[in-house]
N, C-alpha and C positions, 0 to 999 in steps of 0.2 A: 422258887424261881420260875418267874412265867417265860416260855419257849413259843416264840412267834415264828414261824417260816411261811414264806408268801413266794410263787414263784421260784422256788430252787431247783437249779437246773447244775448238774456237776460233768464235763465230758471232759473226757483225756483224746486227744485228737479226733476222731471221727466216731469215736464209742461214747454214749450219752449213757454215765452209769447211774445219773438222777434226773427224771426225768419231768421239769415242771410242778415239782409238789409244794404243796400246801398244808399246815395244821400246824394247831396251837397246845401246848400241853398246860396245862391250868397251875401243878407245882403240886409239889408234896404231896407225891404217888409213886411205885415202882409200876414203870411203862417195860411192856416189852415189845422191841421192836424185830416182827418176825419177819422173814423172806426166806425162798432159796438161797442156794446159794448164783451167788452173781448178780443177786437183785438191786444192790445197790446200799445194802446198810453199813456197809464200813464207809463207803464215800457219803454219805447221810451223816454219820455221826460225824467224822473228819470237819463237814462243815460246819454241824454245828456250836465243835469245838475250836474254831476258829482256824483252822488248821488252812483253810482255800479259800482264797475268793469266793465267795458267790455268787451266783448269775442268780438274783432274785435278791430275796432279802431273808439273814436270818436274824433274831434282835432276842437277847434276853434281856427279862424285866427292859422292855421298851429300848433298848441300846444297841447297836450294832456290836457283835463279837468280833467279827475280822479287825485286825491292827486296832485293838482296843485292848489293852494290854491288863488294865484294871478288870475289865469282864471276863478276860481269858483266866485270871486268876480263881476265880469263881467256875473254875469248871474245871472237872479231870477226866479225861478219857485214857482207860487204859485198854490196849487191843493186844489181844489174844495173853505171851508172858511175857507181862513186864516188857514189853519188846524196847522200852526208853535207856533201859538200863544196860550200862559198857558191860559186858563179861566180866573185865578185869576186874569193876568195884565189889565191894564185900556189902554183903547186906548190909550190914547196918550204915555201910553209904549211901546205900541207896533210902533208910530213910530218912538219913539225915537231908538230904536234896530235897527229898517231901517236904521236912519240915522249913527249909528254904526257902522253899516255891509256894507254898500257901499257908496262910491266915488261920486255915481253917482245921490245920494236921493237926492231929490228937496222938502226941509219939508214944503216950501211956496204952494206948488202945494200937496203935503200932506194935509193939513188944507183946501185947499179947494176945495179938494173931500169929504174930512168929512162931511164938512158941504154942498155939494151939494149933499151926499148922506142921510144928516140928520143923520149923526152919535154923538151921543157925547164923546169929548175928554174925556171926566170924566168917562163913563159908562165901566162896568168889561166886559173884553169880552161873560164871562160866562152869561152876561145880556142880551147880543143882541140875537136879532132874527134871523131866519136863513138867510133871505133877509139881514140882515145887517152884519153877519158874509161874509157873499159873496161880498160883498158891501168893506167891510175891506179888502178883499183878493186882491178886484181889485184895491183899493188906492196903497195897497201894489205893486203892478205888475208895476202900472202907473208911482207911485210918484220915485220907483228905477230910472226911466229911464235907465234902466240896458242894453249893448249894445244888447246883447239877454234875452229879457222879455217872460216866455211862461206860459198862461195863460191854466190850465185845468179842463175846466166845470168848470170853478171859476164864471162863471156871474150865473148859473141854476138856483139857491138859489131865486134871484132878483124875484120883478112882475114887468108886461110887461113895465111898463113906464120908472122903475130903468132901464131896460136892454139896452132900447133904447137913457136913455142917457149916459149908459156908452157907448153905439156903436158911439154916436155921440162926447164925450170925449175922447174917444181912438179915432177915427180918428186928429181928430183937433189937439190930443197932437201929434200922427206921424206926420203929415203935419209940424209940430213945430220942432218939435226934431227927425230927422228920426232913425229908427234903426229898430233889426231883431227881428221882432214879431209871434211868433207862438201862437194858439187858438187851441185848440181842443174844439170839442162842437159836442151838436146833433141837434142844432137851425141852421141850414146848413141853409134855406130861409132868416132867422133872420139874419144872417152876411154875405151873401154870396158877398153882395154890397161892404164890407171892405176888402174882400177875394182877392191878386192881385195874389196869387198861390198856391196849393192845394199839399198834402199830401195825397194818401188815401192808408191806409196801413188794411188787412184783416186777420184772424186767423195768427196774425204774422209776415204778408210778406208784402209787398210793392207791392201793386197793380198798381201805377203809381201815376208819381208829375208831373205837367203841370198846366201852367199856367190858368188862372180861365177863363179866354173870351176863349183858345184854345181849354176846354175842355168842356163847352156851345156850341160852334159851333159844337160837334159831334152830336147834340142831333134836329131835332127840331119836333114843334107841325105842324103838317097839320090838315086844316076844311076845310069843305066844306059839298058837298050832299055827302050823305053814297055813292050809289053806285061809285062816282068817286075817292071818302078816300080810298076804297077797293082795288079799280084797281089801286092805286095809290103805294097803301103803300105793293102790293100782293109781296114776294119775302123779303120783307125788313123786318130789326127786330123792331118789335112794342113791344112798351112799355108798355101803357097801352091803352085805349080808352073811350071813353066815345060819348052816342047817345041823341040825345033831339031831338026828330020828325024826321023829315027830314033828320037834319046836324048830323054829325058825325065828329070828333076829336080824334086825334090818335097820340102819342107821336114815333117817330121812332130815333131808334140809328144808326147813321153813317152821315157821308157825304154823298152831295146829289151831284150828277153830274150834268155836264152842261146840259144833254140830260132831266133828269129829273127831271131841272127847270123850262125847256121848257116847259117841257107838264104839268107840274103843272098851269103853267098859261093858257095853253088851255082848260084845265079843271075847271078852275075861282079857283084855290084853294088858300086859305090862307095857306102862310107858316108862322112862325114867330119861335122864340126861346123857349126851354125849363128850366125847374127848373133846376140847380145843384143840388137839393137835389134828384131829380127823376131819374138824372144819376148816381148819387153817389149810389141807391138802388139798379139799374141796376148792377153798375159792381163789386156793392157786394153781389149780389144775390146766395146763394147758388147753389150749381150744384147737381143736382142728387140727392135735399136733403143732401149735404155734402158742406164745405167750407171747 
């Protein structure tokens, strides 16, 4: 499903929590879409599951989502657990309303995230835990196979072994069934491997979208002996650093040129790649103390 937004603009009375953005997502990729928090990616997703108005235009595969009830079908956004789901209903109400609400629910592949997340069909929502409410959200997100599926901070809930097999179930089911998956998350290290192109949007705005290996190669780590890190990195934007005796290591932002890979090797230094998560801090770093 191709994702066209031109102009969206989301404000709750005098607070602007989207601010004018623009960008296209091509379809059949996991996008992650990063921010702080308060930048605006729950009212981001909200519109572009049809959920508001919006001030601009948002269009899948060329169609307006808002009061298009056909295109909305074609989309699930689940935010944070399950949060659509009454307390009262028992799991397996809740998938059967899945399987109600979309074309697209796989209730075989339903049943067996339940039970690979240890949920039981029987238990009231109102029963589970929070890890298991979370756990419900993302059966929800997976089993729609909905052509645009977007997950937001719906895995958080999870402990680290839940997380990592939903990282490892979302993948294999893409690979299976491709389609256009958005994530929002603050576990940026945690997914960043699943990540084939990024969103990062900041007090509102659209910081840049670019592909996940193109925006890794802006970034990387140099080590070696202090004094050659220094003369190395002197001029250039560091990141952060870090010293243990002798060697020194230092995260630097940009492209490196041909001249100054040269002399990186003349200098014995290791280069190699940095976090996304350490760039993603970077180029939302406030200025001036302001964002």
């Amino acid at each position: 499903m191709r994702v066209e937004v031109a102009g969206l603009t989301v404000r709750y009375g005098d607070v602007t929590a989207v601010d004018d953005v623009s960008f296209s997502l091509s379809g059949n990729k996991i996008y992650g879409l990063l921010g702080r928090n308060g930048s605006g990616k729950t009212s981001m997703m909200s519109a572009l599951a049809g959920y508001r108005r919006p001030i601009g235009s948002v269009r899948l595969d060329g169609v307006p989502v808002f009061e298009n009830a056909a295109a909305m079908r074609q989309v699930c956004l689940v935010r944070h657990a399950a949060d659509a789901a009454d307390k009262g209903d028992k799991v397996s109400q809740v998938l059967e309303y899945g399987a109600a609400w979309r074309d697209t629910w796989d209730n075989a592949y339903a049943l067996e995230l339940v039970d690979l997340f240890k949920i039981s069909p029987k238990a009231k929502v109102g029963e589970l835990s929070l890890g298991q409410r979370s756990a419900l959200g993302v059966v929800i997100g997976l089993a729609s196979r909905s052509p645009l599926t977007m997950l937001d901070e719906s895995h958080l809930g999870m402990d680290t072994p839940t997380r990592y097999a939903f990282y490892d179930t979302l993948l294999s089911d893409f690979m299976a069934h491709p389609r256009t998956i958005m994530i929002s998350t603050h576990l940026i290290e945690e997914l960043s491997s699943l990540l084939e192109e990024v969103v990062i949007i900041d007090a509102g705005r659209l910081v840049l979208q670019e592909e996940a290996d193109v925006l890794r190669s802006r970034g990387t780590e140099v080590t070696g002996n202090t004094a050659d890190v220094d003369e190395f990195t002197a001029g250039l934007t560091v990141l952060s650093e870090k010293s243990l005796g002798r060697t020194k290591s230092a995260m630097v932002y940009g492209a490196l040129e041909d001249a100054q890979l040269v002399r990186a090797r003349q200098l014995g230094l290791e280069l190699g790649p940095i976090a996304l998560q350490d760039l993603f801090v970077h180029l939302t770093e406030p200025v001036g103390g302001k964002r």
